[in-house]
N, C-alpha and C positions, 0 to 999 in steps of 0.2 A: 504494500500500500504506500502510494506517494504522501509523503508530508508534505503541508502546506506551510509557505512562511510567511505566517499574519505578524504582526508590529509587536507583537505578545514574545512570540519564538524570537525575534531578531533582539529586542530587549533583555532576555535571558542570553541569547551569545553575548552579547556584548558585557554585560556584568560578570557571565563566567571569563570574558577575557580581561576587564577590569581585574577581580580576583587573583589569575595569575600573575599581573605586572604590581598589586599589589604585598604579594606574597614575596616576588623577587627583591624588591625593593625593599621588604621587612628583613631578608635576610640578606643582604648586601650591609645594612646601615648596621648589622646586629655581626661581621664582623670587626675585628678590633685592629683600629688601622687602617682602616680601608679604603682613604684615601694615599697618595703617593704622594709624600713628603717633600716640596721644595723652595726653594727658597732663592733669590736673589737682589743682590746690589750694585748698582750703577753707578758711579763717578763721570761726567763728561766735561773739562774745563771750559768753563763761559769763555764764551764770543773767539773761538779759535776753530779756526775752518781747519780742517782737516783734510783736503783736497791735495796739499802739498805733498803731503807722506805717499810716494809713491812703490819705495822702496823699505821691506823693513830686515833685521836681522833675529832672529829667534833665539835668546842666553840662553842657556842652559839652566832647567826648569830647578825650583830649590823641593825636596821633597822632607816634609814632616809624617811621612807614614813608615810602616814597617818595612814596607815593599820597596825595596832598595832599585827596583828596574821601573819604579811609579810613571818618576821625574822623565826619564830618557822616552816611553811609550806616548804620556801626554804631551811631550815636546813636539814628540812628531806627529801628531793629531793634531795638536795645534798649528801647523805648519803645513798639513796638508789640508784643513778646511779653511785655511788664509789661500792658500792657491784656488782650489777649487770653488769658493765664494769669490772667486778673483777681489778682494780687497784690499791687498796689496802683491807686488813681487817679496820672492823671500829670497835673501842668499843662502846657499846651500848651507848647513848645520855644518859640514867637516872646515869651510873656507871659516866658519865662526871660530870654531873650535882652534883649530890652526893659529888666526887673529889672538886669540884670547892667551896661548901657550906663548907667542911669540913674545906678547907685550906683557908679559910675567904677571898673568890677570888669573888668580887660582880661583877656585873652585867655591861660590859662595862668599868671595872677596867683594868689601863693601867697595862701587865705584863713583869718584868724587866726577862733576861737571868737565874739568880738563880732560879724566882720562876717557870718559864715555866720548866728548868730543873729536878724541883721536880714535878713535876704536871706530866712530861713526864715520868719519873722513877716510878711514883705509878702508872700512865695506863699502864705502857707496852706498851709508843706507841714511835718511829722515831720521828715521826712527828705530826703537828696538822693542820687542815684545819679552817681556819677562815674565816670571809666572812661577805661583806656589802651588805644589799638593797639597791639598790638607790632609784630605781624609781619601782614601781608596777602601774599598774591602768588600764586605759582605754582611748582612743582616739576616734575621733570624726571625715569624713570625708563625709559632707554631712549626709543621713539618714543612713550613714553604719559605727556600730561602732564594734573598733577593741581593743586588750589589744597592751600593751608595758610592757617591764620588763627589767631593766639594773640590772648588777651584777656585782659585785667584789669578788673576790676569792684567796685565798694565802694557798701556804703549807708553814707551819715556821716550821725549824729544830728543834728538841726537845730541843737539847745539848746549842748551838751558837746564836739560838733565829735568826738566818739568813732565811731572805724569798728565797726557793727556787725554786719557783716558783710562778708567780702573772697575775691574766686573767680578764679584765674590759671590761663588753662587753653589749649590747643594742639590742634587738630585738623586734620588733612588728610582729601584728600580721593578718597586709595587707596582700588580695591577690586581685587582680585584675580579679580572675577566680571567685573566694568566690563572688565579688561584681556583676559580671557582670550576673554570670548567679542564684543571690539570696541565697547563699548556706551558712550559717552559718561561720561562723568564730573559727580558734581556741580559746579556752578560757585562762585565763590568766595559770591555773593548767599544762594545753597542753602546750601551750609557754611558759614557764618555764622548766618543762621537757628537751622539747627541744634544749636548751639553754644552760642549767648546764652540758646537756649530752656532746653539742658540745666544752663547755670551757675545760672539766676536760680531754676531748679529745685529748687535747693539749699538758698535760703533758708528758713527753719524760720517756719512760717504756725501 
């Protein structure tokens, strides 16, 4: 026998499919965390066009985490999503690195105005991008685990040794879609990416 669909039956699907989206929704809000944690901050120096910085040079990143290879992985993330958001040219890390050995520039060595200006004047660059790890690692929420990655970021003028731009920012790598229906999680590589793409983002082009 065919059912008919009087205003009556379409009323009752429709509540039985309210019910479901409220049911999901009950138990979405009713895990713990279940938003993705993050967090960011922006510095941009008033009234300085940024147009000029054509060219920039990538330090070598300083890392506060356990992960002693942190510093060297984000340096290079950060260096390739400067090319590939074409925002600046970068000079090669090893022509840095080279620079840095020559002019007895060690490792985490605080750099005054004079010598950043010479160090800017042999690469051929505006500017330099420097940058802290903070945090790298892994999280734990129940049997489902996720990364985290905080960053720090600055473009210092070549010349003036002035930051003109600075981005401190936190992301993990919670999803509540990831946990619910068992689907792997971004890795720390992915959220990282993701992250440095979104801060360098910021810079005013």
């Amino acid at each position: 026998m065919e059912l008919k669909c009087t205003p009556q039956r379409k009323f009752l699907t429709c509540l039985g499919q309210f019910q479901v989206l409220v049911l999901a929704a009950i138990i979405i809000l009713s895990l713990p965390g279940c938003a993705a944690r993050q967090s960011e901050a922006t510095f941009v120096r008033p009234k300085t066009d940024l147009r000029y910085v054509k060219k920039v040079a990538v330090l070598p990143f300083a890392n506060n985490t356990s992960d002693k290879f942190a510093a060297r992985r984000i340096r290079d993330i950060v260096t390739t999503q400067i090319l590939s958001m074409g925002i600046f040219d970068v000079v090669d890390k090893g022509v840095v690195d080279s620079a840095l050995r020559e002019m007895a520039i060690g490792k985490g060595k605080p750099m005054n105005t004079p010598l950043l200006k010479r160090l800017g004047q042999r690469l051929g660059v505006q500017a330099f991008i420097d940058g802290t790890v903070n945090d790298i690692g892994s999280n734990r929420s129940g049997q489902f685990s996720y990364p985290e990655v905080s960053l720090t970021l600055k473009l210092i003028d070549s010349d003036s040794a002035e930051v003109l731009w600075q981005s401190s920012a936190h992301r993990n790598g919670y999803s509540v879609w990831e946990r619910l229906f068992a689907l792997d999680p971004q890795d720390s590589f992915q959220l990282a990416m993701t992250l440095t793409r979104d801060m360098l983002a910021t810079i005013p082009r």
